[in-house]
C-alpha positions in Angstrom: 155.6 10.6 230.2 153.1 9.9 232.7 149.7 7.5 231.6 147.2 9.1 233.0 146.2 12.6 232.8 145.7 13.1 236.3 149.4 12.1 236.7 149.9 14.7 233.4 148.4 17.7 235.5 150.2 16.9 238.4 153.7 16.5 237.0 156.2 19.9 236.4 155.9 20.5 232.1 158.2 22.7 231.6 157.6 24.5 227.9 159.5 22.0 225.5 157.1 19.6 227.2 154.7 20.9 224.9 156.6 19.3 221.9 156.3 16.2 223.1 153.0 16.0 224.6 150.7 17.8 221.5 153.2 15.9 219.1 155.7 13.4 220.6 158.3 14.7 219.4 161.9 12.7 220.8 164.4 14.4 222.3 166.6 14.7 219.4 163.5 16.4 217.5 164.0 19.3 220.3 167.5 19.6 220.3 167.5 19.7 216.6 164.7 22.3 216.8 166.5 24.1 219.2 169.2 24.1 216.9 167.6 25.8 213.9 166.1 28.4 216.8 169.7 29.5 218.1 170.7 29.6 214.6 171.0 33.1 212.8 170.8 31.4 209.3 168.8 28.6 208.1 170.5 25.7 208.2 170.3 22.6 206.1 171.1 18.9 207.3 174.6 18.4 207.4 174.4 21.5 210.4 172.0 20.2 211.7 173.4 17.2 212.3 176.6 18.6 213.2 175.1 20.9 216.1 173.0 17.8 217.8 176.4 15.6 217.4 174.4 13.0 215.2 175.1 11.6 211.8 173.1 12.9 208.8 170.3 10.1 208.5 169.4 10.0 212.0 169.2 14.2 212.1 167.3 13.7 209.0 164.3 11.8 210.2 164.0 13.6 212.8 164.1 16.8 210.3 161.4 15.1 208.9 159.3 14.8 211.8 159.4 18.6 212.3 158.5 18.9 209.2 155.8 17.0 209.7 154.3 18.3 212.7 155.1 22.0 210.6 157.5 23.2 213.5 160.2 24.1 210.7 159.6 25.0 207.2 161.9 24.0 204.4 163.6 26.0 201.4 164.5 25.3 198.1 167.9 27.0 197.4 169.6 26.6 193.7 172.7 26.9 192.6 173.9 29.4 189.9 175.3 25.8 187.8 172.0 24.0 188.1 171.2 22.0 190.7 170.2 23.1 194.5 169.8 22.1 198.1 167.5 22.3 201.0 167.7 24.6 204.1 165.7 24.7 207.1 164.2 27.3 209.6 161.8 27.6 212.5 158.3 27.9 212.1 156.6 31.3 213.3 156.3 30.9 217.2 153.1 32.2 216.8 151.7 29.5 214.3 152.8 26.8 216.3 151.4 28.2 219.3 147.8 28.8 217.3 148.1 25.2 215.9 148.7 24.2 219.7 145.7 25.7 220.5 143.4 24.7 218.3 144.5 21.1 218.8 143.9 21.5 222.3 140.2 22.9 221.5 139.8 20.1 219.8 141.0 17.4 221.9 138.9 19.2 224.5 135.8 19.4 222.8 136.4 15.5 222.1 136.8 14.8 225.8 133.4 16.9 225.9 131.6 14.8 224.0 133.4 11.3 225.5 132.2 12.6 229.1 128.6 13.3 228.0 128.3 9.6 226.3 129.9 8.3 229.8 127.1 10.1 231.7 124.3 9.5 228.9 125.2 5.2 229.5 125.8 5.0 232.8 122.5 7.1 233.7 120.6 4.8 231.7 121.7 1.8 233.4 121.6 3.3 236.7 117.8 3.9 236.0 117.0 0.7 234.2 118.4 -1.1 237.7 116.7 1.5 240.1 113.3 0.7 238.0 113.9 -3.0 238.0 114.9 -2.9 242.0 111.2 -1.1 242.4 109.9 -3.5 239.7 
C-alpha cells in the first residue's frame, strides 16, 4: 500500500481496497469475508477455514478481526443436549458502507483541522520574519 496519499489517489483501488485501507484488513481477512458472502448459510470456523484452505487458528484470528472491525456478526447456536457453537455471517452492506463513511468524515474533518494548524503556524512565522526583515 502506497505511503503517501498522493500516491493513494493516484493508484487503481479497486472496492476490497476499501477493507484494507479504512481497516487493514490482510488478505486472508477478505478471502475469509468473501467466504461468508458467497455463502448461503452462516458458517462457523471449521468452514471457514476449510473454504480459505487454512487451519482453524489462523482462520480464527482473522474471524476475529472481522469481528472486530464489525464486518461479520456472530451467533450463538445451542444444541437440543446442552451445549452450543458459534456461526458467522456478513454484516449488512449498508452498515459497513455507513460506518465507512462516517470514518471517512471524520478522518476528513481531522485533516481539516491539521491543515488549518499548518496554515495558522507557518503564517505566524512567515510574519514574525517579514516584520523582523522590516525591523
Amino acid at each position: 500500500m502506497p505511503d503517501s496519499l498522493s500516491e493513494q489517489l493516484q493508484q487503481d483501488i479497486q472496492c476490497e481496497g476499501l477493507l484494507e485501507c479504512f481497516h487493514g484488513l490482510k488478505q486472508l481477512d477478505k478471502e475469509c469475508f468473501q467466504a461468508l458472502v458467497s455463502a448461503e448459510e452462516p458458517m462457523t470456523v471449521d468452514e471457514i477455514a476449510d473454504a480459505v484452505d487454512r487451519e482453524r487458528s489462523t482462520a480464527y484470528r482473522a474471524v476475529q478481526r472481522l469481528l472486530q472491525t464489525g464486518f461479520i456478526k456472530k451467533e450463538q447456536v445451542n444444541y437440543d443436549q446442552g451445549g452450543y457453537y458459534h456461526v458467522y455471517s456478513p454484516t449488512d452492506p449498508s452498515k459497513i458502507a455507513d460506518d465507512m463513511q462516517r470514518m471517512l468524515n471524520d478522518w476528513y474533518a481531522k485533516m481539516g483541522q491539521l491543515i488549518q494548524e499548518f496554515e495558522d503556524k507557518y503564517e505566524q512565522t512567515d510574519a514574525a520574519v517579514t516584520a523582523e526583515a522590516e525591523g
